[in-house]
N, CA, C and O of each residue as an XYZ file, in Angstrom:
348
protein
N      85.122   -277.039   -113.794
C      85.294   -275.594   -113.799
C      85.590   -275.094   -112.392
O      85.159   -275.657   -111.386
N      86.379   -273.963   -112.382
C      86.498   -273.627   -111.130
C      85.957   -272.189   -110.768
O      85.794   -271.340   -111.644
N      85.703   -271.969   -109.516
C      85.105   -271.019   -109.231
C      85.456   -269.338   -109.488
O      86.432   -269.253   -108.743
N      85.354   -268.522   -109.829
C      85.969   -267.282   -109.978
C      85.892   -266.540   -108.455
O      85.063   -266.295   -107.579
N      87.341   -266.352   -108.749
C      87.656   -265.787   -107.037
C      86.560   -264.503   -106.867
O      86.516   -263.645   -107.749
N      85.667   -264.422   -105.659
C      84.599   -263.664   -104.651
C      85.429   -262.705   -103.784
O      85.748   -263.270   -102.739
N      85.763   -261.783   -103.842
C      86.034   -261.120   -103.042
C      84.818   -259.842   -102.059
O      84.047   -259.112   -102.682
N      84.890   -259.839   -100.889
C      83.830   -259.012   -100.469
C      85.040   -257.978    -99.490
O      86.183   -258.294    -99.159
N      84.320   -256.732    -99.219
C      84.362   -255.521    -98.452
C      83.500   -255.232    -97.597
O      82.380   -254.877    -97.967
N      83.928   -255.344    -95.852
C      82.947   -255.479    -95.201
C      83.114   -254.622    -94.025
O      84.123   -254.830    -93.351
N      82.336   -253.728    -93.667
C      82.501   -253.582    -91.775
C      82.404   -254.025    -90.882
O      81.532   -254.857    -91.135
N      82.796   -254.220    -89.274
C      82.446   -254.468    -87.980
C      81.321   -254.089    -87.622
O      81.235   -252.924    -87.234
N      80.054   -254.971    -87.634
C      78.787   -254.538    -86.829
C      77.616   -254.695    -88.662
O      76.393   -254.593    -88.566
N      78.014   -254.834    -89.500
C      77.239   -254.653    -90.669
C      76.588   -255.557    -90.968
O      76.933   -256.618    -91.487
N      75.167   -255.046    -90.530
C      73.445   -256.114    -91.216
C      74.100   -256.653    -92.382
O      74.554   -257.794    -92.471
N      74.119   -255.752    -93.276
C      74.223   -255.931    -94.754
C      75.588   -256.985    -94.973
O      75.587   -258.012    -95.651
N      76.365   -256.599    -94.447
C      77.187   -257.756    -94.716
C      77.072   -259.139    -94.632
O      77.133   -260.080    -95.422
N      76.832   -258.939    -93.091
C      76.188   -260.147    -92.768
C      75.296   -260.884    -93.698
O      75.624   -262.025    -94.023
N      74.316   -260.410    -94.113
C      73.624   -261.263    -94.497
C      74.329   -260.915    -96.172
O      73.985   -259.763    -96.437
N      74.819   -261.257    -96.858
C      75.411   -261.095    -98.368
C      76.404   -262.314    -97.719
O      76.749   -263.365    -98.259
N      76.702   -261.852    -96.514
C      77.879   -263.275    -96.724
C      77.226   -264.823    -96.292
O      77.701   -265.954    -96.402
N      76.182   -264.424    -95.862
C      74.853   -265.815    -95.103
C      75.125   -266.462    -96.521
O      75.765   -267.486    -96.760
N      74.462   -265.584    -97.431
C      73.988   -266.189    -98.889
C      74.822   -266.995   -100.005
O      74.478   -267.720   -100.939
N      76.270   -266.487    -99.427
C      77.704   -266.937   -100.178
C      77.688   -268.192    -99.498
O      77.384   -269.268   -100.011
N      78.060   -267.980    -98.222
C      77.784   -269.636    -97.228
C      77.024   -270.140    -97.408
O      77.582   -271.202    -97.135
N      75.532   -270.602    -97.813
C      74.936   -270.892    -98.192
C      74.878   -271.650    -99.528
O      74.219   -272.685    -99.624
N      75.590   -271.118   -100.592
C      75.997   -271.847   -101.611
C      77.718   -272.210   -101.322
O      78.497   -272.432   -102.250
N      78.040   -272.217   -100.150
C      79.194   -273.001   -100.248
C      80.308   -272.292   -100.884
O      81.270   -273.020   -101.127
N      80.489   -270.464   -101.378
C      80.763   -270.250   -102.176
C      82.156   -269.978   -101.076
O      82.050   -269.807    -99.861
N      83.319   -269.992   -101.786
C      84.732   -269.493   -100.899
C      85.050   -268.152   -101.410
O      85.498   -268.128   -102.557
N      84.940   -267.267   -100.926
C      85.537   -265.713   -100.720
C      86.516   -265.194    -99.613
O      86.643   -265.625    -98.467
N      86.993   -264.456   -100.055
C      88.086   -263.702    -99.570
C      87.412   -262.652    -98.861
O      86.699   -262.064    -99.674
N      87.306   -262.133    -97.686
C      86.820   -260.967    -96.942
C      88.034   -259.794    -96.568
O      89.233   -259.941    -96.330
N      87.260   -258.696    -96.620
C      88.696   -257.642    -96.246
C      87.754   -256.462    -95.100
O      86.704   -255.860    -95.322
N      88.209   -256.465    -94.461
C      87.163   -256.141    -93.236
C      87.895   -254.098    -93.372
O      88.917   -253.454    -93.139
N      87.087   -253.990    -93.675
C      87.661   -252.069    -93.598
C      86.922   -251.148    -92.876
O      86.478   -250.202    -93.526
N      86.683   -251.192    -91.700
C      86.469   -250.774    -90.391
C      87.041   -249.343    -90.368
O      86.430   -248.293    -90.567
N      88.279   -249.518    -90.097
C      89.370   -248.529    -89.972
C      89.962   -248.135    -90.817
O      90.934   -247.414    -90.592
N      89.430   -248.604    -92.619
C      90.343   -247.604    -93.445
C      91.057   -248.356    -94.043
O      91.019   -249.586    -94.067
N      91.873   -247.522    -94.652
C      93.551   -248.278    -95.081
C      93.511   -248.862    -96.474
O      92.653   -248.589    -97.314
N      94.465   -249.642    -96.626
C      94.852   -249.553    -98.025
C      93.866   -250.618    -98.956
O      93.833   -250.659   -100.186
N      93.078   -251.464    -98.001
C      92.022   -252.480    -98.334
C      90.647   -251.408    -98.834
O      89.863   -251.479    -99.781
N      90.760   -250.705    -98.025
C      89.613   -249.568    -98.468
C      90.028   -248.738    -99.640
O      89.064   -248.428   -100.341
N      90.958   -248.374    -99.977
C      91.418   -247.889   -101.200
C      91.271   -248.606   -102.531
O      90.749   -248.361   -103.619
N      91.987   -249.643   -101.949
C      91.906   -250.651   -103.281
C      90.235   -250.510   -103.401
O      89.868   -250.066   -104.489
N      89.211   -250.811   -102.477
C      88.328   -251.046   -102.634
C      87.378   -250.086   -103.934
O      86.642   -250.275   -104.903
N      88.135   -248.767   -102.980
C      87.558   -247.668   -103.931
C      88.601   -247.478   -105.140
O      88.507   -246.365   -105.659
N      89.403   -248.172   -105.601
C      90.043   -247.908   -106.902
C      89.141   -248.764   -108.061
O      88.993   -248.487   -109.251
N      88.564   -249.965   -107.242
C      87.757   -250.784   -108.006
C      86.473   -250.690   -108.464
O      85.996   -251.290   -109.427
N      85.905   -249.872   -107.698
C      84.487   -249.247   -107.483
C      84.926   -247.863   -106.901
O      85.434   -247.657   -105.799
N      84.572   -246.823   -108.030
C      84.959   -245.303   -107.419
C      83.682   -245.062   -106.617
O      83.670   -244.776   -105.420
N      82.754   -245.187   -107.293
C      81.389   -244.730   -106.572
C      81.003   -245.723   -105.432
O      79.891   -245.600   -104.917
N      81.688   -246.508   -105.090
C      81.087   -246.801   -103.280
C      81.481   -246.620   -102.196
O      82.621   -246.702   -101.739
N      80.258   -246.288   -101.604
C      80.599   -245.437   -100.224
C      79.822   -246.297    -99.330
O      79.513   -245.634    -98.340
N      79.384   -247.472    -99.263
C      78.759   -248.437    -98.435
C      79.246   -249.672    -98.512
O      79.937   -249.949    -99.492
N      79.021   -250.549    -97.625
C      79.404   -251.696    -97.866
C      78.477   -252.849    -97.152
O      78.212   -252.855    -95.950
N      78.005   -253.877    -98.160
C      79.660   -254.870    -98.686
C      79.303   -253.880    -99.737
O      78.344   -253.215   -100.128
N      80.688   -254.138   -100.027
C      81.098   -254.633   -102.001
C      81.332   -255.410   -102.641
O      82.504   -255.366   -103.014
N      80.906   -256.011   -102.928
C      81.132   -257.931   -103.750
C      81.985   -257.699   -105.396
O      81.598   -256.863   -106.212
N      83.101   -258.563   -105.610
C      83.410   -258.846   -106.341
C      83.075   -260.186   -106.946
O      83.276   -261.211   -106.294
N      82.564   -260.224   -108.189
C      83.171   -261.869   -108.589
C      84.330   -261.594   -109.790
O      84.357   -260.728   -110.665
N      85.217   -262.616   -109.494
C      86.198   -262.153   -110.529
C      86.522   -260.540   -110.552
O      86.463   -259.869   -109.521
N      86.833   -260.045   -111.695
C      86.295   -258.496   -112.032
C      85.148   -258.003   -112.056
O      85.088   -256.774   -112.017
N      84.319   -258.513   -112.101
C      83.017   -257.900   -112.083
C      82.382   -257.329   -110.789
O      82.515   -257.986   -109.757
N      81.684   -256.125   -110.761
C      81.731   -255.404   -109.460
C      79.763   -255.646   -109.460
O      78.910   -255.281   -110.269
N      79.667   -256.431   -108.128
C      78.772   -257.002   -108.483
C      77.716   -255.663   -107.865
O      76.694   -255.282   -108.435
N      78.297   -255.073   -106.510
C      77.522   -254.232   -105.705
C      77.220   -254.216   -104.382
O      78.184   -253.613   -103.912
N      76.350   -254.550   -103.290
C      76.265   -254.422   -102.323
C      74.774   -255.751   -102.065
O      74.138   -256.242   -102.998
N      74.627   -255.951   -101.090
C      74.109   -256.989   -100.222
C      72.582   -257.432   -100.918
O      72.116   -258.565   -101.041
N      71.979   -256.088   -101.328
C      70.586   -256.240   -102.575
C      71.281   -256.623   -103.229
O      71.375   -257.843   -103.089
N      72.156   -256.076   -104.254
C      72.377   -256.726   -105.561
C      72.724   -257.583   -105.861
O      72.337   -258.001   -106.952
N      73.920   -258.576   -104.860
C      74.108   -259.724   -104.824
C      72.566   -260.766   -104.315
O      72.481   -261.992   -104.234
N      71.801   -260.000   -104.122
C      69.853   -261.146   -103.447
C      69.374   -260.725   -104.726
O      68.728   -261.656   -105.206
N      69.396   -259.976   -105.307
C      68.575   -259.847   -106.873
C      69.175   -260.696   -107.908
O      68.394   -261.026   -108.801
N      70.848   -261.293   -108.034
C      70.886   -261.608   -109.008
C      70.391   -263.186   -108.277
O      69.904   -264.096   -108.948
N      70.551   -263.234   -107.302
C      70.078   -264.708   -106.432
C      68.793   -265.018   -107.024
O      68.619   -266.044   -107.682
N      67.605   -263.890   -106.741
C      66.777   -264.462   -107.244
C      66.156   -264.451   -108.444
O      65.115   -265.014   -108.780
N      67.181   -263.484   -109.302
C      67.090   -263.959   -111.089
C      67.869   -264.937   -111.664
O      68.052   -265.050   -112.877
N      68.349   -265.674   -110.774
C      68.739   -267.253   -111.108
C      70.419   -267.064   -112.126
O      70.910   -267.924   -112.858
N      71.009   -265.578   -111.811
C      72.122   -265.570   -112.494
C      73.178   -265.730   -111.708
O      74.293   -265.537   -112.194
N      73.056   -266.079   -110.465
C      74.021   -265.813   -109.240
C      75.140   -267.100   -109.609
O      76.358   -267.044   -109.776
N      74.135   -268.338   -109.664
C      75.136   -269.447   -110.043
C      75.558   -269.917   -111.466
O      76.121   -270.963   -111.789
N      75.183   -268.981   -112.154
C      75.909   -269.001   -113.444
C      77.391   -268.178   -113.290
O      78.475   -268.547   -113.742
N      77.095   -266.942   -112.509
C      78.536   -266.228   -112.430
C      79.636   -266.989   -111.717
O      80.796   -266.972   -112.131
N      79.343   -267.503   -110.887
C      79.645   -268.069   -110.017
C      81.001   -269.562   -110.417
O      81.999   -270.034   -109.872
N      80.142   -269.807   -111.759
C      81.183   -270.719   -112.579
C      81.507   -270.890   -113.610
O      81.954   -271.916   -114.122
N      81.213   -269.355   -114.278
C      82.190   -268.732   -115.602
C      83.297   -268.988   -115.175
O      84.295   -268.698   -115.834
C-alpha cells in the first residue's frame, strides 16, 4: 500500500509547526510543505480547502483536513494516525 499524499501549511518561526512536523518525521512519513509566511496563492488554496483556518499548520492527509498540530497529537495518541496514514 502506498502512502496517501500529507500535505502541511506552515509559517516561519512556528512552535506548532514545528513540532506536527517532528511527529511526521518521526514516523518517517513524506509530506509536501508549503511555507505561507507571506501569503499568496499557497495560502489561498489553503483556505479554499479549509475555509475556517486562520492558524497554522494545517495538515492534510489525502483529502481529509486533518487540522492543526493538537489534532494531528490526538489522533497520534488514539492510535488512528497510522491507520490514515495507509488507507
Amino acid at each position: 500500500m502506498s502512502q496517501p499524499e500529507v500535505t502541511i501549511y506552515t509559517k516561519f518561526g512556528c512552535g506548532f509547526c514545528a513540532r506536527a512536523k517532528r511527529l511526521l518525521d518521526s514516523k518517517d512519513v513524506q509530506y509536501t510543505e508549503h511555507d505561507i509566511t507571506f501569503g499568496g496563492e499557497k495560502r489561498d488554496e489553503m483556505l479554499s480547502r479549509a475555509p475556517a483556518a486562520r492558524t497554522v499548520p494545517q495538515i492534510f492527509i489525502g483529502d481529509m483536513h486533518v487540522g492543526g498540530s493538537d489534532d494531528l497529537a490526538a489522533l497520534e495518541s488514539q492510535g488512528k494516525l497510522d491507520e490514515m496514514l495507509t488507507a
